[in-house]
C-alpha angles and dihedrals in degrees: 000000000000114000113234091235097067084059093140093048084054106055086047098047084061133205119344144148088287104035132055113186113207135186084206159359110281144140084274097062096057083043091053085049083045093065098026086062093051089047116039120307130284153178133239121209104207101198102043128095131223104265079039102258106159104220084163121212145261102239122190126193102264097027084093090047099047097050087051084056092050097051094046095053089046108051136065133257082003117261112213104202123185120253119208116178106217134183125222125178080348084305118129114223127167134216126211116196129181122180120229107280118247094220120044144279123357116218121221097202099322087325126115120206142179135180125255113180108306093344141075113231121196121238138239120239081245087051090050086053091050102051095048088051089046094058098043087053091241138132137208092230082058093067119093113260111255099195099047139058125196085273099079097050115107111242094197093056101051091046083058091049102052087048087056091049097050090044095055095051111218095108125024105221112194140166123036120338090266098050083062101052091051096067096054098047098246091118115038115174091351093301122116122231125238086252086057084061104052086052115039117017125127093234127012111184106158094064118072143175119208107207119175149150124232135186095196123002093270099038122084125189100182138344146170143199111226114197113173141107122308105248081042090043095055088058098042083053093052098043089064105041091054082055092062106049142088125261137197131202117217110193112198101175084266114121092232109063128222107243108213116202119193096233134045112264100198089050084043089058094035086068103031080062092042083056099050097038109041095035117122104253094197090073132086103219123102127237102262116210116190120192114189135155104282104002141049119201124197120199125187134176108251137059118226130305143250104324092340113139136182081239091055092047097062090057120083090217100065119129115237122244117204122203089181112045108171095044096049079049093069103039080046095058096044091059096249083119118039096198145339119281093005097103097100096041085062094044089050091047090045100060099044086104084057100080097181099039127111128197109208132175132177140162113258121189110299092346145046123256120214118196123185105186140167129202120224106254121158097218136068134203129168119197109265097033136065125265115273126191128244111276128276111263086230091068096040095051075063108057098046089051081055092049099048110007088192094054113133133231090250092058088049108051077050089056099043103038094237139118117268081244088059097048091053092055091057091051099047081046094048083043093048088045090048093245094125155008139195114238114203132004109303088273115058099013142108144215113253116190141195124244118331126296118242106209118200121213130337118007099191105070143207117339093031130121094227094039085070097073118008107188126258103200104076082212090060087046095060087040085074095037083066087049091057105044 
């Protein structure tokens, strides 16, 4: 907060989250206190005009007192500001300062407000939920369930939870199922939370995730609703989205070789988590996962929470905030999440072998929208090595005749890029060579080669994620081979 006695300084430093600067006393202004106290905390400069100006005011005995009136009928529960009369170039101004309210939010006539840089926005009556919940320290998935018993709780899956977590050492769980989940506030008085049923249930059918790939953005080539639990959801998601992707082969003369996928898995995981454990549960919109050539969008219900901004969150110091307490606590405590607000530095981390990729979020309507996308380039470099160009189509004809021996021509000029002429001329050159052979009429037959292909490089070619920086540190390479597998 401004002192009052910076007055000047702050005239000149303009609106902002904290400051609204008013010719005059208006609805507006109780609406501006309003959101300045759900957020945190402001002042309002009656007097001064937008561009700051100070046309100063004509102030009677009782005007103060009446607009202190005013705010304090209007608003609920009443806020009661501080009002302070200052002079300025022989100018009165007042300011008007009300700290951030300890119970949530405050009400201007039925209207809910809260502050977003130098604005007041409006809230949702989600929003409104939210915030309540937010300044009592509370969250939804706390609540008991009121549509489940400890009957419908899967006991297989929570077994299998208490031994993850005791394996992976951060809290020691002991004594019968219940007992565990006890101490960590998933049963109260016999009753699960909502967060034990999002965990643990033995059907969860209100909760989806959309998961698709698409070739254009109307186009959809194959999808798929998940609804499951969430430790089980976050597999089946990745399952598919794995399924979808590009992969590359590294041979390095070894007998095991090195799988290159063109994103980041880890990355990969590290959103699809972020999705199914920080969505809003209280909408009814599903988490909507989207797979397309160069690009792959997340979209969860639920803008940010608390004080979290997009500016914060390209920091590596933010503090986390977490809308589902309970939930982020046990994946938390089996090790699917290292720490709190840490989720964006790995992914950022994750993706700095990816050159072209870029790693976006924004938030989109009553949700956030994640989007992990790479750019075409021919070359590839990796730090610490020198750039390499894309692999020759001979070798990759190969491979993929390795991969699928009954592969056709016309798969082929798809795979390659190349016209099905084109493709004709590599395999009378392999045959001529003695490379390869065709096995069978065109029908029913198979490639059949000779010896094994050592493929140099990148496999993917132009246009994919990985082929943009294949590793040159055999040990980093099978890094990724771990990832993949």
């Amino acid at each position: 907060m401004i002192l009052l006695s910076d007055i000047d300084a702050l005239v000149r430093a303009g609106e902002s989250n904290t400051i609204e600067f008013k010719a005059s006393f208006n609805r507006e202004t109780i609406e501006s206190l309003c959101a300045f106290a759900n957020t945190n905390g402001g002042q309002v400069l009656i007097g001064v005009s937008d561009s700051g100006q100070i046309p100063g005011l004509d102030l009677s005995d009782e005007t103060v007192q009446g607009w202190l009136n005013q705010i304090k009928q209007s608003t609920t529960p009443s806020l009661l500001p501080d009002i302070v009369v200052k002079e300025i170039a022989a100018k009165k101004i007042v300011v008007i300062t009300v700290q951030e309210f300890p119970i949530k939010p405050v009400a201007f006539r039925g209207k809910y407000f809260k502050r977003v840089e130098n604005s007041n926005h409006q809230l949702s009556p989600l929003e409104i939920s939210n915030l309540h919940l937010q300044s009592l320290k509370l969250s939804w998935d706390s609540y008991p369930a009121h549509d489940a018993t400890l009957d419908d709780l899967d006991v297989i899956k929570i077994e299998r939870f208490i031994s993850r977590v005791n394996t992976a050492g951060r809290f020691m769980l002991g004594g019968s199922w219940q007992k565990s989940l006890e101490k960590l506030d998933l049963i109260r008085k016999n009753k699960p939370a909502n967060a034990a049923k999002l965990l643990f249930a033995k059907e969860l059918k209100q909760y989806s995730i959309h998961v698709g790939r698409f070739k254009t953005p109307s186009m959809i080539i194959d999808d798929k609703m998940i609804k499951n639990t969430l430790y089980e959801a976050v597999e089946e998601t990745m399952r598919f989205i794995i399924s979808h992707l590009k992969v590359a082969f590294e041979f390095t003369g070894e007998i095991q070789r090195t799988e290159i996928f063109e994103y980041s898995l880890p990355a990969l995981r590290e959103l699809v988590l972020n999705a199914i454990v920080h969505r809003d549960y209280t909408s009814p919109v599903d988490v909507q996962i989207k797979i397309f050539d160069q690009e792959i969008t997340i979209f969860n219900p639920g803008k940010l929470y608390g004080d979290v901004t997009i500016e914060k969150l390209k920091t590596d110091t933010y503090q986390s905030r977490t809308r589902n307490k309970l939930v982020a606590e046990a994946f938390y405590l089996t090790k699917d999440i290292e720490k709190y607000g840490s989720g964006y530095i790995r992914v950022r981390e994750e993706i700095k072998s990816y050159p072209t990729m870029r790693f976006d979020y924004e938030e989109s309507g009553d949700g956030f929208l994640v989007t992990l996308r790479y750019s075409q380039q021919k070359t590839v470099t990796t730090p610490k090595t020198t750039p390499k160009t894309t692999p020759k189509t001979r070798d990759r004809l190969l491979e993929l005749i390795t991969e699928n021996n009954q592969i056709t021509r016309e798969e082929l000029s798809e795979q390659l890029g190349i016209g099905i002429n084109g493709v004709k001329q590599q395999i009378l050159k392999l045959k001529k060579d003695g490379i390869l052979e065709r096995v069978g009429d065109n029908r029913t037959g198979f490639w059949k080669t000779r010896g094994k292909p050592i493929i140099q490089g990148d496999t993917l070619g132009e246009g994919s994620g990985k082929g943009q920086a294949v590793r040159g540190k055999r040990k980093a390479g099978e890094k990724r081979g771990k990832e993949g597998k």
